[in-house]
VOLUM-266045 format. One record per residue: residue in one letter; z, y, x of N, C-alpha, C in turn. Coordinates in pm, whole numbers, plus 50000, padded with zeros to 5 digits. Atoms other than C-alpha are relative to their C-alpha. Layout:
AZYXZYXZYX
...
***
This chain:
X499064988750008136374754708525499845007049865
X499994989350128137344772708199499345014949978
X500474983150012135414807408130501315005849982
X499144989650005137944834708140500364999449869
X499395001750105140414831907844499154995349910
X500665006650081138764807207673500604995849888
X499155001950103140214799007322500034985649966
X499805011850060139244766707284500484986750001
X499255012049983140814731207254499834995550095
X500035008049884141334714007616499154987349976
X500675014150035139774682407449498535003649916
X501434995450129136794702507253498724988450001
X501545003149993133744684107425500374981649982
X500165015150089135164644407301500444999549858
X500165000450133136034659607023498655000049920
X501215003350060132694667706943499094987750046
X500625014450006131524633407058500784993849871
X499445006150083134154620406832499295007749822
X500964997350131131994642206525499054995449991
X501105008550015128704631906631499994986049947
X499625010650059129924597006538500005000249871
X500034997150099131014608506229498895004349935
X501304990150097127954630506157498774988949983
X501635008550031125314600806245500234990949885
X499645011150083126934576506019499395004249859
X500314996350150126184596505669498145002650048
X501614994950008122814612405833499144986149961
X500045008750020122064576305871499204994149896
X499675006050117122554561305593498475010549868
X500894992150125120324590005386498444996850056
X501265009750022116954572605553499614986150026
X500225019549968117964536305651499614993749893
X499985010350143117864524905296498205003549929
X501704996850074113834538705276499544983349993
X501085011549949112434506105471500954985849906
X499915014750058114834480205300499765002249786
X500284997550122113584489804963499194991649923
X500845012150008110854461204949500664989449998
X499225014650013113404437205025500645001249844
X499014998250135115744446804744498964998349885
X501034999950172113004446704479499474981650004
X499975015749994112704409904571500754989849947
X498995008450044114414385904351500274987450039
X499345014049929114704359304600500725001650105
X499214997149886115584376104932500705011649981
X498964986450021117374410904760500254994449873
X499345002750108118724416804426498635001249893
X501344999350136115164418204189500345016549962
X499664983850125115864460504117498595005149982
X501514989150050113144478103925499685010550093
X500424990149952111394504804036501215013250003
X498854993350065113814528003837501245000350096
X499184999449936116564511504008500325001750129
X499985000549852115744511604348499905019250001
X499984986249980115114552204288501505004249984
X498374996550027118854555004152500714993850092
X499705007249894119884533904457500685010050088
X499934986949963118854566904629500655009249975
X499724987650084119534590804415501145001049983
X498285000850032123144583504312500475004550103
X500164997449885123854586804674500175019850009
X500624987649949122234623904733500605007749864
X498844991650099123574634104370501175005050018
X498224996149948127244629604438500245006050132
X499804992049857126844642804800499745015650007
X500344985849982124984672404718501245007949930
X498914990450095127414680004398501655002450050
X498614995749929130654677004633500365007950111
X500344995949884129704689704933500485014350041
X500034983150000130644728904869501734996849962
X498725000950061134044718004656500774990650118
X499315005249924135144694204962500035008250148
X499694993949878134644720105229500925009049996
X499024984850018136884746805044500984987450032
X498785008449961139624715505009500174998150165
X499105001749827139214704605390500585015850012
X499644990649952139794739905467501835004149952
X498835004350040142964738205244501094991950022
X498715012449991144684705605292499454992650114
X500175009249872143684696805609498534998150061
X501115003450012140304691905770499834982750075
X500005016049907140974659806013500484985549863
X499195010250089143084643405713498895000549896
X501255001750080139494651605516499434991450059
X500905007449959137604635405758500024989250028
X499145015950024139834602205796499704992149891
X499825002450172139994600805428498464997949998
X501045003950035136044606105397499354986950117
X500435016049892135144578705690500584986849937
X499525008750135137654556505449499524996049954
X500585002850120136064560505183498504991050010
X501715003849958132414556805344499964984850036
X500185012149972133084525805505500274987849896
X499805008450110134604509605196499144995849913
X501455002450095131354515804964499134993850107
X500825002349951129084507005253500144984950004
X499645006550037130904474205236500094992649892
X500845002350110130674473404888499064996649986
X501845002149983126904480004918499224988950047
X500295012949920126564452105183500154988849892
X499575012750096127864427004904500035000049862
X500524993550159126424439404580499224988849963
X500545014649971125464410604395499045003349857
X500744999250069123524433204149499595018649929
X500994984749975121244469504135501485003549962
X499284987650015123834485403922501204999650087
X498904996649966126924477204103499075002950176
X500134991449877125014489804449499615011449951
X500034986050057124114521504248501275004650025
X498324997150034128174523704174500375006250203
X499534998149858128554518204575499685008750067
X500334983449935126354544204691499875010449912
X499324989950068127354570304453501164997250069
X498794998649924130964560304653499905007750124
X500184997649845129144565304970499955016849996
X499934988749974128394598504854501025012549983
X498124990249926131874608504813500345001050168
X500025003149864132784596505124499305010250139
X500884988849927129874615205269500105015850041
X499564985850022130644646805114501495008450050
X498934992549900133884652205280500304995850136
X500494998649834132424641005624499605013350045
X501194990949905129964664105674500705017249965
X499264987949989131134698005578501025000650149
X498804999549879134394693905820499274998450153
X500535004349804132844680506158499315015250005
X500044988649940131144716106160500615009849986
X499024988150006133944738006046501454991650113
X498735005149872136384715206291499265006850163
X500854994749895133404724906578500655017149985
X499974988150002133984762006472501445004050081
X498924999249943137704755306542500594996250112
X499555001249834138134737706822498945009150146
X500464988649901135234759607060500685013050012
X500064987049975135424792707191498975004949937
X501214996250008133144815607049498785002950082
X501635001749885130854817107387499654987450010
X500805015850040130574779607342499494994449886
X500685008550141129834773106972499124998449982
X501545004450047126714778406964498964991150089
X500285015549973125754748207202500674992149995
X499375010450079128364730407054499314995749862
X500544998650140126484736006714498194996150039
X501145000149987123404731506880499944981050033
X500105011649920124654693807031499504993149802
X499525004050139125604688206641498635001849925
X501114999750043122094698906510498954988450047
X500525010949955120594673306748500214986049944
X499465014150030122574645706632499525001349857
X500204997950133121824658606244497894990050030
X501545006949956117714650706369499694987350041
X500045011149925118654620806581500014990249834
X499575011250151120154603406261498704997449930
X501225000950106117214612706029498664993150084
X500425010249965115144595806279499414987150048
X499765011449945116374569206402500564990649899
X500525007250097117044554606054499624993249973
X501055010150014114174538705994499974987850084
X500385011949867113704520906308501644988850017
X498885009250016117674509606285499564988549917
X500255006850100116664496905937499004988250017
X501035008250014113704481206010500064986350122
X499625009949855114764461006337501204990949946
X499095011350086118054445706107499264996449914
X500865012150113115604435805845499284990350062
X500655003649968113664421306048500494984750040
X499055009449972116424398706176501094992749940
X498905003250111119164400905890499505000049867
X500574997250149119814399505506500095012550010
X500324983549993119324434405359501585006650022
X499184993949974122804441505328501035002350131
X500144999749848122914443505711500065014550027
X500384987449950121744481205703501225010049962
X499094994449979124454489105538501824994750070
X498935004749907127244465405721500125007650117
X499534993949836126634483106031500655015949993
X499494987350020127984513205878501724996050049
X498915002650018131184495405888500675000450126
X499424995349799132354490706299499915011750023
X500374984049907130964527806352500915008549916
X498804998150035133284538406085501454999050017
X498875001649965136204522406191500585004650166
X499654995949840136044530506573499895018449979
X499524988250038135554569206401501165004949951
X498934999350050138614565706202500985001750139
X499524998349831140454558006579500005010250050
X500734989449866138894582006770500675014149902
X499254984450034139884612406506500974999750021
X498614999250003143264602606483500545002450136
X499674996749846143554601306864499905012150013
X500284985949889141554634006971499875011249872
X500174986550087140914655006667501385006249909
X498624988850075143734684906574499775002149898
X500084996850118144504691006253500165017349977
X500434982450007143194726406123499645002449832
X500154996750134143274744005789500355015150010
X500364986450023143164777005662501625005949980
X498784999250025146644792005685500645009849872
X500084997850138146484811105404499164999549885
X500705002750135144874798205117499375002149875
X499594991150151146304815604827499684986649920
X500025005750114145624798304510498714993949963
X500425010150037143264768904391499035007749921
X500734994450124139964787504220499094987349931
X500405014650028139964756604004498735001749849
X501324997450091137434773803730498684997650095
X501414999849945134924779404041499624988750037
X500315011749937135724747404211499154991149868
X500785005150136134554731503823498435002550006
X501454996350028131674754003781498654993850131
X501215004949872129744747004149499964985549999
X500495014350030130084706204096499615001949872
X501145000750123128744712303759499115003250000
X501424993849955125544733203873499474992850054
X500895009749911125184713104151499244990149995
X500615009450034124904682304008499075002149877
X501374999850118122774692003679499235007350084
X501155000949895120514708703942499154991250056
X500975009149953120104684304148499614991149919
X500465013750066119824656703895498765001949961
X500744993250043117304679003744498304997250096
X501414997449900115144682504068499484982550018
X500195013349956115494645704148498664991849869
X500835001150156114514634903747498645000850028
X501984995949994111324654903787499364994850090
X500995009449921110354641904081499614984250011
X500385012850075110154606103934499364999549982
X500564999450165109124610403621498955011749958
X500844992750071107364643103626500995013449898
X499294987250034108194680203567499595006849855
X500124994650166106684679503191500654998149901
X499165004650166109574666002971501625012450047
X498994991250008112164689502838501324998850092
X498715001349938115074673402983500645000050120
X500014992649882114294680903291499985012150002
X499794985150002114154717203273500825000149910
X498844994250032117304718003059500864994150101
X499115001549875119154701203386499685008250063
X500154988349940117474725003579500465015650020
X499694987350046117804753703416501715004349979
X497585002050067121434746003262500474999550146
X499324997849848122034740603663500435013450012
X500034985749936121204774303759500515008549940
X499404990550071122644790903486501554999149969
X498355003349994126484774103550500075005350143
X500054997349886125764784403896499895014749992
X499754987750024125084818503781500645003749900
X498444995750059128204817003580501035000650146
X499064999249839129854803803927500105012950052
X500004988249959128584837404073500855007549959
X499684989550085129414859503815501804997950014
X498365004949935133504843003841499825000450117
X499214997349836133764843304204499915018150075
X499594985649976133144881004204500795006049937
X499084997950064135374888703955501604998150021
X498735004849912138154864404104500465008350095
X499324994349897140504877304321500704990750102
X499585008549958141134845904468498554988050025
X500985011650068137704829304485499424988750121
X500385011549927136364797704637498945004250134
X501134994549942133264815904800499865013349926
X500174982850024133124854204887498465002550003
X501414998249980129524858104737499435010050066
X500794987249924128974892204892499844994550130
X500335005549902128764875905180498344996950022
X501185004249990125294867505090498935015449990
X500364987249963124964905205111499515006450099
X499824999849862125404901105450498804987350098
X501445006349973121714894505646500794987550090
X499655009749877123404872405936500354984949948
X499195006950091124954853105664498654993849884
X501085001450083121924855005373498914993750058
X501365001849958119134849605587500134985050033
X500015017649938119964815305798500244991749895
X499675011150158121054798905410498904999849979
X501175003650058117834806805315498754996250142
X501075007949942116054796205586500464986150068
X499625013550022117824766605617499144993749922
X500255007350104116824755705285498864998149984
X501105000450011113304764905319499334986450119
X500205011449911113234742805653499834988149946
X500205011350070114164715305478499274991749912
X500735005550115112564712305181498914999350043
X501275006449956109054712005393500474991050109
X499795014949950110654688505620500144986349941
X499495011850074112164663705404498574995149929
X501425000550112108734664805164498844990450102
X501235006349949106484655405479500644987750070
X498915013150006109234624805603499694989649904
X500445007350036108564613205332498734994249904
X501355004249940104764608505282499714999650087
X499555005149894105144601005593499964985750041
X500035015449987106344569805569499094992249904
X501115006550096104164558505280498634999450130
X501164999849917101044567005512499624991350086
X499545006749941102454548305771499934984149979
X499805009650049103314517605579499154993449931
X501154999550093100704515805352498495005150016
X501264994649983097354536505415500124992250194
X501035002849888097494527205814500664983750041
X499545015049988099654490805755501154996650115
X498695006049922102594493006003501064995149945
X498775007150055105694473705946501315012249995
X498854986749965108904495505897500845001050124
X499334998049854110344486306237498465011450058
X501154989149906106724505006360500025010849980
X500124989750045106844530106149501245010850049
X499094992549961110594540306253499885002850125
X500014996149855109364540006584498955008650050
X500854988449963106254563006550500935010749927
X499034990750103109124589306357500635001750125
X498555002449868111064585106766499385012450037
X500814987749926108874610706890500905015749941
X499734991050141110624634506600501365002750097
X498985003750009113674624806723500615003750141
X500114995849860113234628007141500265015150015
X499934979150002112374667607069501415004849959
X498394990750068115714674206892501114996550104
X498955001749890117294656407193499925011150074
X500634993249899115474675107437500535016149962
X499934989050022115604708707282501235004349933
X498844996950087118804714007048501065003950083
X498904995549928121214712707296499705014950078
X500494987449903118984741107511499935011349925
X500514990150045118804761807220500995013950003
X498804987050048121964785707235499895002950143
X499944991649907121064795107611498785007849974
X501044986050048117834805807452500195010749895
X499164989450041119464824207212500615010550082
X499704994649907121294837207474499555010850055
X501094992449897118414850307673499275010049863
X501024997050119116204859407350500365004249902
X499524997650127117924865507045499764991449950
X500345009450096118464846706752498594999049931
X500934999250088115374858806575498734998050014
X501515003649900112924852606856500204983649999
X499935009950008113834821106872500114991149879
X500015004050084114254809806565497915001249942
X501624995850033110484829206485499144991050096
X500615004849922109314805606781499764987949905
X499765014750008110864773606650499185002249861
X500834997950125109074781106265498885001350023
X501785000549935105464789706452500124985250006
X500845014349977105444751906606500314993149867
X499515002950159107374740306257498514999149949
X501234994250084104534757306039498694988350039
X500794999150018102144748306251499634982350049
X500175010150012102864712606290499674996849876
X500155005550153103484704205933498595009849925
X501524999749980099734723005900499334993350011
X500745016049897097934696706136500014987849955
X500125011450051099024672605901498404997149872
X500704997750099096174683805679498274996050036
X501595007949960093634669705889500624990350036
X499545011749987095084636505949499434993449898
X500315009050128093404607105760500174986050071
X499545014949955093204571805763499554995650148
X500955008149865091264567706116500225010550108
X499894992849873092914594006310500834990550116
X499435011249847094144576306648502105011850000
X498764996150061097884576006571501225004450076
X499245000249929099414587106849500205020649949
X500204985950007098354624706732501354999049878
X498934999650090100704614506398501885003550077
X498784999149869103664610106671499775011750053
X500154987549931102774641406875500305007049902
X499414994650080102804659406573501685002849975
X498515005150060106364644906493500745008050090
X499524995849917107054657706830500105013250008
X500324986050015105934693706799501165008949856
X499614999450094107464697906458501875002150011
X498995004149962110864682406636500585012550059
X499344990549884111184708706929500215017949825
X500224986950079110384737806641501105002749932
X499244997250069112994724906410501375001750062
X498624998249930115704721106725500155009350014
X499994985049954115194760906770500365002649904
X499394994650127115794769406400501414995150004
X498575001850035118784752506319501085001250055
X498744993949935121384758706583499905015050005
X499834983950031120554799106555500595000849860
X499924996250119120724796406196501714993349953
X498445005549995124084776706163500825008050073
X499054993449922125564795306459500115015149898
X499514985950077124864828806253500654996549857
X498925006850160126184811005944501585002249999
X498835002249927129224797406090500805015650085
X499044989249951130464833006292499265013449918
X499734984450114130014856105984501174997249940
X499005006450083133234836805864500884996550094
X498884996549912136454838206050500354985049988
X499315013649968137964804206176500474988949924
X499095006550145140244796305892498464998749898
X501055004950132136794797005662499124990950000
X501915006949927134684775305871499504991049902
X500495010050094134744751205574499215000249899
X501144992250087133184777605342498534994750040
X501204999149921130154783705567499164986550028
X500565014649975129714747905635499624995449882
X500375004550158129634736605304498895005949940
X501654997250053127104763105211498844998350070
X500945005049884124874753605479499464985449984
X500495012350027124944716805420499215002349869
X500505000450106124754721205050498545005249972
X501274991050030121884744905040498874989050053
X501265008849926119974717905315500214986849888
X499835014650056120854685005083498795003649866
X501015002150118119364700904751498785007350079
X501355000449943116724716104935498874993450057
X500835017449933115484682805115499864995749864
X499975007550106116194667304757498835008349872
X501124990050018113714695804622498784996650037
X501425005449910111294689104900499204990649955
X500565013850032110804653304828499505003349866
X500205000550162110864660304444498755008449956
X501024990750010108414688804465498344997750027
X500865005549929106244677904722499824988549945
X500225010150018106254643204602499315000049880
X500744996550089105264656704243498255009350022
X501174997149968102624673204404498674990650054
X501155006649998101474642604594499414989249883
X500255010950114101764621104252498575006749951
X500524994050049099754646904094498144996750029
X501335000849989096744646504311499454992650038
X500475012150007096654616304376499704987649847
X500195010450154096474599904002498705012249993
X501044995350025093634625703957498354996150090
X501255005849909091424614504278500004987449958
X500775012950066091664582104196499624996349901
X500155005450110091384580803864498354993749962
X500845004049994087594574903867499814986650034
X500875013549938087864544604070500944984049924
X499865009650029090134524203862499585002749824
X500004996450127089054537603526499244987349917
X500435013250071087214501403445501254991149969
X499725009049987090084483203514501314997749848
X499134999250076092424469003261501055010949952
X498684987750012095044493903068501244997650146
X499215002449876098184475203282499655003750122
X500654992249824096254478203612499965010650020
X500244988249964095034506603575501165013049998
X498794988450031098214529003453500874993550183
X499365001549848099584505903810499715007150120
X500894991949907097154519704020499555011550006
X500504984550061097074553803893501745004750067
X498554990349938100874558503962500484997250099
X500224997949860101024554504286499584989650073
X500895007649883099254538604661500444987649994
X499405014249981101854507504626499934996649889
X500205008550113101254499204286498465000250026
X501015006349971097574500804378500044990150122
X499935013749950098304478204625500364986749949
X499975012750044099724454404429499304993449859
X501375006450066097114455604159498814990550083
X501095005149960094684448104421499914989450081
X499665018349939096534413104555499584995749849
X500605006950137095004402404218498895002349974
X501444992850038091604414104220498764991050086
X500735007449932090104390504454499155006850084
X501194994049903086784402604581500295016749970
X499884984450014086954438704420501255010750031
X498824997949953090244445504613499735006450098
X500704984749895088554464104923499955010649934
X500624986350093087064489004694501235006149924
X499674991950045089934496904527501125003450104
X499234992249902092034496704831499175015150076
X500774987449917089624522105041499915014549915
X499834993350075089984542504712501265005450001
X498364996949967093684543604716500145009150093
X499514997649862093724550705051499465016150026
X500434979850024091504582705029500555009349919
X499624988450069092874595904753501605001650026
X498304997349933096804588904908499595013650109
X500334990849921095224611905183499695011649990
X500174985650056093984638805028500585005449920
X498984995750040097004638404835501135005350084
X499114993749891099034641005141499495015650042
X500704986449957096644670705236500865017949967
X499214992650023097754687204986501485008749957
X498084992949976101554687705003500615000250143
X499954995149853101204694205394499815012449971
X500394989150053099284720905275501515014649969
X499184997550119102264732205032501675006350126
X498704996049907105074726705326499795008050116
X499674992749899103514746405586500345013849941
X500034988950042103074778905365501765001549973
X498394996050053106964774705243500505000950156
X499915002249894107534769305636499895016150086
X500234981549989105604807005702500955010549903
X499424981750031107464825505457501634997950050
X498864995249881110714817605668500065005750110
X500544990449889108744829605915500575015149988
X499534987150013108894861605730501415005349998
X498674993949993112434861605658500934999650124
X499344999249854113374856506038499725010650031
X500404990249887111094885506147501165010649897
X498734989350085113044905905822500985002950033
X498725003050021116174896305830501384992850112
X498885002049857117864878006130500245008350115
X499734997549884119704887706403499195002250095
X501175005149910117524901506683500265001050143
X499655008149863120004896706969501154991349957
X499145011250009122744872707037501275004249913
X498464989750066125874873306750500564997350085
X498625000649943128024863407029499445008150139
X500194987649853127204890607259501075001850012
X498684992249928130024906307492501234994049910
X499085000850064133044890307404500054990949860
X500055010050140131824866407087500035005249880
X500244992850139130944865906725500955006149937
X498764993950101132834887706470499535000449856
X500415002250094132974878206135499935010149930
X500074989050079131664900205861501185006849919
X499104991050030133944928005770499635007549867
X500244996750144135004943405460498715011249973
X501084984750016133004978305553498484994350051
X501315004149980130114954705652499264993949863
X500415004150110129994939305320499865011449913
X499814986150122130534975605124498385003750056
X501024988349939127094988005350499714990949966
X501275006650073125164957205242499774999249892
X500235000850111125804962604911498815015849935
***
């Protein structure tokens, strides 16, 4: 039976099956391509790509996704959001296709840089179409089903990946993108209404410029460094030059009278707070994902089908809990709940800091699990208060800054964290290969898998420098666990600050921020 004047679409709850589809396909895709990364560097059973290339593989990918991601949610909101999300499932399945039949690194670079078009005007829409087709007393376990599926994707990934390698060629991981695409394409056109912003106004085609120009010299910036290392100039002039076209963006969209994104909005706590604790989520999630899988793969020797399947545990919790989280909201407030889900967060990604090579690995999984339920409590509060500070027609705004903020923030994470574990790990070991040849040794210094494959050449003295590796990968992990729980606590703080501390859709449902709400936060 319908709740009492309910607003929303008769078909809402296969519509949002018909997003989840959509939404797993890109989540997907951003960790299936970890485990076939060994193949591809193979010049008999992949394409032979360097090191280099197999990082730009990635990277191209998460570049173009992050840098469109904000500029394709104002367009869906404009010209359509269903005829966005057709168009980006299109596109996606075409490069993934591509990708599947790449007969050499750079032209699968080319393909996933496509994918991340494609991508980028998926994901925005499926949660500003959610905003539109619910009621506001249902969005926020509509948004909460949609957060689940965001977790499910990330993973279940691996274990996809690693179960078609196991059986197929590599470009298998991304063929199967292709059927789940096309039965999405179907399914929108059938059940999903077309929705856009009915008044528009005018094209802010300076801002739309400036935010893909920040974005991407940002992220390229963050990515760069985390390679290569945050000591050469040209990384901190992407960086920097990011942030400072981005705080040109600002500076024009308050000025505009027509602008892409109403920054005062970020004036507005309901609105400010869940962006930034989004972003903080992420970036210690994404960071421990992936040392993670290195650990996994390498320090305790599982295959990548094993490894995606000790990561399930991760994956169960966001089932379990995500959908339950907007009746605890409900009951609790956003801010209690959210302050819950960041305690087990925190104090999982903590616990990783005693983990070494000989802990009994089921605690690694439990972990995964703990970590899981913590992060299903954050993110549907924090999206739902995102999403209803912004009136119907904007849902594409809100979405867009929400994704965007989580893409370079994960892409941060890794880059940060990962510079952190390079760091202290070329310093612990450096003692133990400091006899060995220049080549070797510069191999085995920059990271656990190039000491592994120094030490298939070493014959007898190949224990010793594995058990070396292996400690100092560990106490490198230590300390960028370390690193992600503390960024993990100070969202802590900005929940107890700053969020909501009962339900926004109390009595009657959310109401988006108002002009005299934005004049008092200023």
């Amino acid at each position: 039976m319908e709740p009492h004047g309910n607003t929303g679409h008769p078909r809402r709850w296969a519509i949002l099956g018909v997003l989840v589809i959509s939404l797993l396909v890109v989540v997907l895709d951003n960790t299936i391509l970890n485990v076939a990364l060994r193949t591809l560097a193979d010049p008999v059973h992949g394409l032979g790509a360097t090191q280099g290339e197999l990082e730009w593989a990635i990277n191209s990918y998460t570049l173009v996704f992050a840098g469109l991601l904000f500029t394709f949610g104002v367009l869906g909101d404009r010209l359509g959001r269903r005829r966005f999300l057709v168009l980006g499932l299109a596109l996606f399945g075409l490069a993934s296709l591509l990708s599947a039949y790449a007969q050499d690194p750079a032209q699968l670079i080319a393909a996933r840089a496509l994918m991340g078009v494609g991508g980028a005007a998926i994901m925005p829409v499926t949660l500003s179409i959610i905003s539109n087709v619910f009621d506001p007393r249902e969005r926020a376990k509509a948004i909460g089903v949609w957060a689940g599926a965001v977790g499910l994707g990330v993973a279940i990934g691996p274990v996809l990946g690693g179960a078609l390698l196991e059986r197929f060629w590599w470009g298998s991981v991304f063929l199967i993108n292709v059927p789940v695409v096309a039965l999405g394409v179907v399914l929108v056109a059938a059940l999903v209404p077309e929705s856009r912003d009915p008044k528009p106004g005018r094209v802010d085609v300076p801002g739309v410029l400036l935010s893909v120009v920040g974005l991407v010299a940002l992220t390229y910036g963050i990515i760069d460094g985390g390679e290569h290392g945050f000591d050469r100039p040209q990384v901190w002039v992407a960086v920097l030059g990011g942030l400072a076209v981005l705080g040109w963006f600002i500076a024009h969209e308050l000025r505009s009278d027509h602008p892409s994104l109403d920054v005062r909005l970020f004036r507005v706590p309901r609105f400010a707070a869940p962006v930034a604790l989004v972003g903080l989520v992420f970036f210690a999630a994404m960071g421990v994902m992936f040392f993670g899988a290195f650990y996994l793969q390498l320090v305790r020797g599982y295959s990548p089908l094993e490894s995606g399947l000790l990561f399930l545990p991760f994956a169960v919790a966001q089932l379990i809990f995500a959908p339950r989280s907007a009746a605890m909201v409900r009951r609790y407030g956003g801010r209690s709940v959210a302050a819950v889900g960041l305690l087990l967060t925190a104090t999982a990604l903590g616990a990783f800091v005693f983990i070494d090579a000989d802990t009994p690995i089921w605690i690694f999984s439990a972990l995964g699990f703990l970590q899981g339920a913590g992060m299903a409590n954050i993110m549907p509060p924090a999206t739902e208060s995102i999403m209803s500070s912004l009136p119907r027609e904007k849902a594409g705004v809100g979405s867009a800054v929400s994704n965007t903020v989580r893409q370079v923030a994960g892409a941060l994470g890794v880059a940060v964290l990962g510079s952190v574990l390079s760091a202290v790990y070329r310093d612990q070991v450096a003692p133990a290969v400091a006899a060995l040849p220049a080549p070797a040794r510069d191999a085995a210094r920059e990271s656990v898998s190039g000491a592994y494959a120094v030490a298939d050449r070493l014959g007898p003295a190949a224990p010793r420098l594995i058990d070396a590796a292996n400690d100092s990968f560990v106490s490198a992990m230590h300390w960028a666990a370390g690193v992600s729980a503390v960024v993990a606590a100070l969202g802590l703080v900005i929940v107890l600050r700053w969020m909501p501390g009962r339900p926004v859709a109390a009595a009657g449902g959310a109401t988006p921020a108002t002009d005299r709400e934005l004049a008092g936060a200023a």
